[in-house]
Backbone bond lengths (Angstrom), bond angles and torsions (degrees), N, CA, C in turn:
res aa  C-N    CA-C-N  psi(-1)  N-CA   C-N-CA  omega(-1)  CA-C   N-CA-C  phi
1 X - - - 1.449 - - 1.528 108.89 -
2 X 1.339 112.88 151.04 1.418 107.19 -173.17 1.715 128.76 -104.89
3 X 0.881 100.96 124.74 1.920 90.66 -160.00 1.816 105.68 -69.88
4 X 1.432 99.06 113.15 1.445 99.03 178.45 1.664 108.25 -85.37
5 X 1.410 130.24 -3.03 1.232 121.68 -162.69 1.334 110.52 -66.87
6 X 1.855 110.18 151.08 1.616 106.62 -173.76 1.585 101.14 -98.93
7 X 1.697 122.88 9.31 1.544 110.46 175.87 1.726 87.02 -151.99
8 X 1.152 98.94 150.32 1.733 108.46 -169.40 1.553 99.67 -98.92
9 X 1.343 92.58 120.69 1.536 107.32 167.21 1.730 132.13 -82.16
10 X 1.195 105.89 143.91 1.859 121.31 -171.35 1.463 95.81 -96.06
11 X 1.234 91.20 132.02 1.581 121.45 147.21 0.956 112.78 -11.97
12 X 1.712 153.21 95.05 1.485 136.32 130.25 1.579 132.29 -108.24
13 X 0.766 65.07 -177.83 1.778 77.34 179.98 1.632 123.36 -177.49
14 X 1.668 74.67 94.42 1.723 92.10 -165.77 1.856 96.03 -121.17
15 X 1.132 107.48 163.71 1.559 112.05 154.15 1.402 139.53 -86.44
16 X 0.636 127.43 126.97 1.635 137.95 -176.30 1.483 150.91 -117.65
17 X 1.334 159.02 -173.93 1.364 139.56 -171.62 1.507 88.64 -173.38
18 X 1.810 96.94 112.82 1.574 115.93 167.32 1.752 91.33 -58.88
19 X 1.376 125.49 124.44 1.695 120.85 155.59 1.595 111.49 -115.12
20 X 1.645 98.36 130.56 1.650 114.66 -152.22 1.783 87.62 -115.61
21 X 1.485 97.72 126.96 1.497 95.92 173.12 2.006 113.15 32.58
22 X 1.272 115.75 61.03 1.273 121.16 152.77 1.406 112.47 68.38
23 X 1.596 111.16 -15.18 1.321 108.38 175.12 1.367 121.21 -171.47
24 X 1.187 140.89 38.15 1.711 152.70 151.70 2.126 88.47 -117.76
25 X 1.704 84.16 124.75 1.151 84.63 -159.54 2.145 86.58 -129.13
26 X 1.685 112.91 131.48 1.609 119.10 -179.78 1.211 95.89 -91.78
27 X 1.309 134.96 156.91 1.470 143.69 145.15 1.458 111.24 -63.56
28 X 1.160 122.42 162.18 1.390 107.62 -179.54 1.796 98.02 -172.57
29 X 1.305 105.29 154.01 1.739 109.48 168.45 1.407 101.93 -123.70
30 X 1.330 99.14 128.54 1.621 123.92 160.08 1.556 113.69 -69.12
31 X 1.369 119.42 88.80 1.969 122.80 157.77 0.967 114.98 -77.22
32 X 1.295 157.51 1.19 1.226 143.55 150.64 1.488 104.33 -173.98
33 X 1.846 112.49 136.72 1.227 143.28 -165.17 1.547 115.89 -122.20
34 X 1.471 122.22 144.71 0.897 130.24 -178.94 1.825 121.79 -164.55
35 X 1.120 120.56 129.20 1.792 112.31 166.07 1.267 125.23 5.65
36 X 1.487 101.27 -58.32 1.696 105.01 -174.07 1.794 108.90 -99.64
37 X 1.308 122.60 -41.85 1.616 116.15 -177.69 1.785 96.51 -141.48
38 X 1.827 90.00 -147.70 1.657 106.85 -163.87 1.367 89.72 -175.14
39 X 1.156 92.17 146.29 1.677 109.23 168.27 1.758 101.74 -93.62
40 X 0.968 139.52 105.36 1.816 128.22 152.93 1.323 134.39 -68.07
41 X 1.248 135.54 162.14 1.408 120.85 172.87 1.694 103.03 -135.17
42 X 0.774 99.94 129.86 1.715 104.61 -168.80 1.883 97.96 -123.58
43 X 1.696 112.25 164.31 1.221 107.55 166.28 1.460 129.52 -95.45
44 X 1.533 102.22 -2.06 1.552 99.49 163.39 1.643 83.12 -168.75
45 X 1.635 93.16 145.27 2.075 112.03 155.27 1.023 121.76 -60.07
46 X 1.294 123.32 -29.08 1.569 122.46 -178.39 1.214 121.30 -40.78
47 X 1.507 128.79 106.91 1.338 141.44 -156.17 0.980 132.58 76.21
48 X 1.708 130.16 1.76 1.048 128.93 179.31 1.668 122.25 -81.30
49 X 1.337 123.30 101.08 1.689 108.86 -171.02 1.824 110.10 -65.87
50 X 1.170 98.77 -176.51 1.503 117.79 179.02 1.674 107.29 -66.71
51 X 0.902 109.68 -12.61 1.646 124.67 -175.81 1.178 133.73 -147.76
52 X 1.646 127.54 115.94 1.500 105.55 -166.64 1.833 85.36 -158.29
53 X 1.333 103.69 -168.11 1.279 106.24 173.07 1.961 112.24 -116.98
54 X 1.365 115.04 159.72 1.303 101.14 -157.76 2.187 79.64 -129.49
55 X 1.485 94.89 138.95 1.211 98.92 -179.14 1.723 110.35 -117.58
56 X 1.456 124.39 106.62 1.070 112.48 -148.18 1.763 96.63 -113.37
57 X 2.095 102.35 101.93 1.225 118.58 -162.22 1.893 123.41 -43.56
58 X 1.190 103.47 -35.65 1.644 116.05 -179.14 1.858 102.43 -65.28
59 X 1.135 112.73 -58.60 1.774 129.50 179.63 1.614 103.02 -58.90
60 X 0.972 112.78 -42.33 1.583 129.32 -159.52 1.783 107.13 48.36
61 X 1.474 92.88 57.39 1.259 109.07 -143.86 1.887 89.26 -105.93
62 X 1.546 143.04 131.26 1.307 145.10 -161.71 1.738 92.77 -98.54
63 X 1.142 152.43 -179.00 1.233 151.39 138.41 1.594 114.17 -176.07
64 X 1.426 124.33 122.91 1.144 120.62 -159.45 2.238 92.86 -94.00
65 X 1.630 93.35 151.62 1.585 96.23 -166.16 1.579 100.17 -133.55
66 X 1.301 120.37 142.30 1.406 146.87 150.52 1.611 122.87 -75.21
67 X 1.162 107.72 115.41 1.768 94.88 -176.21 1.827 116.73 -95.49
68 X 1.598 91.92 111.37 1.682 86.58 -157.47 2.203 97.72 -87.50
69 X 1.058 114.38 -24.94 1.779 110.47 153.58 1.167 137.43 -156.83
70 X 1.160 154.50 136.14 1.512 163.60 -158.57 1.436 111.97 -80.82
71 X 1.325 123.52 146.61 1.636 119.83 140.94 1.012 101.56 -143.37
72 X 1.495 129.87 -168.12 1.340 121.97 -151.45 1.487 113.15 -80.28
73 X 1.539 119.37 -30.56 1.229 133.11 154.75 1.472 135.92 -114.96
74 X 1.471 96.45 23.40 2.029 100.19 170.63 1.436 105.69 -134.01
75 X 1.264 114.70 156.85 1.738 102.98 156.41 1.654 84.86 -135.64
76 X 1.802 96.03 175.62 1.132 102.47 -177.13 1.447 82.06 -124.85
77 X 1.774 90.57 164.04 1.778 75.68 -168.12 2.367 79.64 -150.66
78 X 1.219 100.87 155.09 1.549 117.11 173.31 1.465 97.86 -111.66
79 X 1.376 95.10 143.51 1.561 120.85 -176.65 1.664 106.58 -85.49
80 X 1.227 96.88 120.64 1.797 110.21 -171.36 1.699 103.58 -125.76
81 X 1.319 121.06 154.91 1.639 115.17 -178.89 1.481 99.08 -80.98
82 X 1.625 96.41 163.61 1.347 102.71 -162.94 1.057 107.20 -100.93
């Protein structure tokens, strides 16, 4: 697969919480972080929209996200304001 990213992302592994409209909130792990997005790994998509905000528990850090592709347990997602 071909890496389209325009800034290369680091290694993490932090914890996290897909937040959907301000308050239905997914658990989620952050595998790799960067300026512009993140890859997540969640245990299921079910309910997750194309857009949400990602709360990244260690940072206590807010950041609103775009989901640029899916697999059955990752999305990749671009960093959008929240």
């Amino acid at each position: 697969m071909d890496d389209r990213r325009k800034v290369q992302r680091l290694r993490a592994l932090k914890g996290g919480r897909v937040a959907i409209n301000g308050a239905a909130c997914i658990d989620c792990r952050v595998r790799n972080m960067s300026a512009a997005g993140a890859c997540l790994e969640v245990v299921s998509q079910l309910g997750i929209p194309d857009d949400f905000n990602l709360m990244v528990t260690s940072d206590l850090a807010r950041q609103g996200c775009h989901v640029v592709w899916r697999s059955d347990s990752r999305l990749g997602v671009q960093f959008t304001s929240c």
